[in-house]
N, C-alpha and C positions, 0 to 999 in steps of 0.2 A: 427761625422763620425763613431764612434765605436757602436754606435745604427742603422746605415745601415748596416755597417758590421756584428752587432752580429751575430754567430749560431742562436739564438732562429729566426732569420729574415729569415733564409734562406729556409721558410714554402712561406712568400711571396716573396721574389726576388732569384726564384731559379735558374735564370737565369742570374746569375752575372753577364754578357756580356753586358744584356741593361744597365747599371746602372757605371759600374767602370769608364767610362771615362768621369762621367762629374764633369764640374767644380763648386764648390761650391763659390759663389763670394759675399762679404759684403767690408765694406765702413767705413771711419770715416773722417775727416776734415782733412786727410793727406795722409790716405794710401788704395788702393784697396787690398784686401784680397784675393788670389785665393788657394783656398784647392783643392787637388785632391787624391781622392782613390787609383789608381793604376800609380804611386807609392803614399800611403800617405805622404803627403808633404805638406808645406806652403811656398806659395811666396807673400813676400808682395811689391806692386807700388805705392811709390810716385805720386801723379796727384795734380791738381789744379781747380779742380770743387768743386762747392757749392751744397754739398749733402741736398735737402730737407727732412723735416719730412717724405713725404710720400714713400721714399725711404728705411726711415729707419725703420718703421709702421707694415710692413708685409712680406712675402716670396711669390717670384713667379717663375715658371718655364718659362725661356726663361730671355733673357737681358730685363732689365727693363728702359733701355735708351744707344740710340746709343754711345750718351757721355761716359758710362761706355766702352762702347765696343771700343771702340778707343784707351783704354790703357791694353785692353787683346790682349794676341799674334796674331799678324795676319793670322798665318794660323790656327788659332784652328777653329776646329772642328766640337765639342764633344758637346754634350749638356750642358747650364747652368742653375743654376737654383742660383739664388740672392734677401740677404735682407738687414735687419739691422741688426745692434749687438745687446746683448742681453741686456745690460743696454736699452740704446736708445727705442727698442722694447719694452718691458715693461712698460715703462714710456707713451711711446706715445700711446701704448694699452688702458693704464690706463684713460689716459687725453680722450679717446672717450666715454667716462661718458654712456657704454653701463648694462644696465642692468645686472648683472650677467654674466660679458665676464667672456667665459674661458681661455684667452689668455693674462694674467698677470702673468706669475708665471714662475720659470726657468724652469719647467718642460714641460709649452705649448708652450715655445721657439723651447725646442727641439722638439719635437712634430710636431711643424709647418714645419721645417727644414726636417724629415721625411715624411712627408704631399708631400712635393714636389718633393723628390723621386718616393715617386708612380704615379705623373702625369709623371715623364720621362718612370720608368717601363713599365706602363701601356699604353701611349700614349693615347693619343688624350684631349679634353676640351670637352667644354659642360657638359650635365648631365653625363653621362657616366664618361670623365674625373674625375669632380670632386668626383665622387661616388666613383672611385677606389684610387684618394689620402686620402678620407677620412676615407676612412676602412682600407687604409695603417696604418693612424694617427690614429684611433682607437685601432685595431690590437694590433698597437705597443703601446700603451698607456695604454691596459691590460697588459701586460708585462712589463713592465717598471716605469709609473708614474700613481699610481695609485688616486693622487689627482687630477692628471688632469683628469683620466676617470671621478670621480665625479663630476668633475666642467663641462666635458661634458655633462653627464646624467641630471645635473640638466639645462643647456640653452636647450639641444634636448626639455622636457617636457615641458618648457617655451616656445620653439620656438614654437612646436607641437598646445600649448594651444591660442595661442596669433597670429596663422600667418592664412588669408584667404584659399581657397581650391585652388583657381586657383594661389596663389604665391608660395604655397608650392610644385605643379606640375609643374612650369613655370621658376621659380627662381632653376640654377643650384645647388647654394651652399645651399638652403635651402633642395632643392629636396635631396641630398648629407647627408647633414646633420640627418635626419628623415628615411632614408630610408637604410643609413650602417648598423648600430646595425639588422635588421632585414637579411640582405644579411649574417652577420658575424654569424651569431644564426640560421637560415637555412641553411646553406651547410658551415659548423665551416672546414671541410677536407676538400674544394674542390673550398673556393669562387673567389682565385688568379686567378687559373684557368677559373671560368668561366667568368673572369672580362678581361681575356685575346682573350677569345675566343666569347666577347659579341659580 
């Protein structure tokens, strides 16, 4: 939370309004976890579901199973966005025996976790979607974790060198991925904006 909130953040989300109401939700063999910005806080819910791997694997914006949503408050709202914890996450990052993942390390945890803020900021999915979480997670990853921008730089060159022409225009998260670093380095003052205004 204290990396959406930063000052340095408030170049991308300068419109605090989209962003402070939603609810941050993760998981473990006991308890649902719901974090929230305004008021910073944690509430934690006992439940009785068998949380799978791939629950706990990645971060997504929106509930990632109705089963979760059945023990958050009924009248909420507000945007969510839910993953795993960060042990769990790493581990089962690790075990996708992916070439050079950038997403083993405490640093790409957070990062992710950022990543999915800027699909709320920013709304929408598809290319577009993912082009604005991913310069979100860039962005903030030159500021902040700077092993994780390496570990970026080095799968983007990878992905770049090793991925067809039609999956790297067709494939959102690939499209996303190849094509931030150029958005954030032609318009460095102004890309929030035009990712708002796409």
């Amino acid at each position: 939370m204290k990396y959406v909130l930063h000052p340095k953040m408030k170049f991308v989300f300068s419109d605090s309004l989209r962003i402070t109401k939603t609810l941050t939700v993760s998981y473990d063999s006991k308890y649902i976890y719901l974090w929230s910005l305004d008021p910073t806080k944690l509430t934690k819910i006992h439940h009785h579901l068998k949380i799978p791997d791939e629950w706990q694997r990645g971060w997504w914006a929106g509930i990632i199973s109705e089963e979760v949503k059945k023990y958050l408050p009924s009248n909420n709202k507000s945007p969510i966005i839910n993953g795993g914890l960060l042990t769990p996450f790493i581990t089962l990052q690790n075990a996708k025996n992916v070439l050079n993942n950038p997403y083993t390390s405490n640093e790409s945890y957070f990062a992710t976790i950022v990543h999915e803020y800027g699909h709320i900021y920013f709304g929408g999915y598809g290319k577009k979607g993912e082009l604005s979480a991913f310069c979100t997670e860039y962005y903030a990853s030159q500021l902040f974790w700077p092993k994780h921008t390496k570990n970026l730089n080095r799968f983007i060159e990878k992905t770049d060198k090793n991925t067809p022409a039609k999956i790297k225009e067709r494939d959102q998260h690939t499209f996303a991925l190849l094509n931030a670093k150029n958005l954030l380095a032609n318009f460095p003052k102004s890309w929030p904006e035009k990712l708002l205004n796409y």
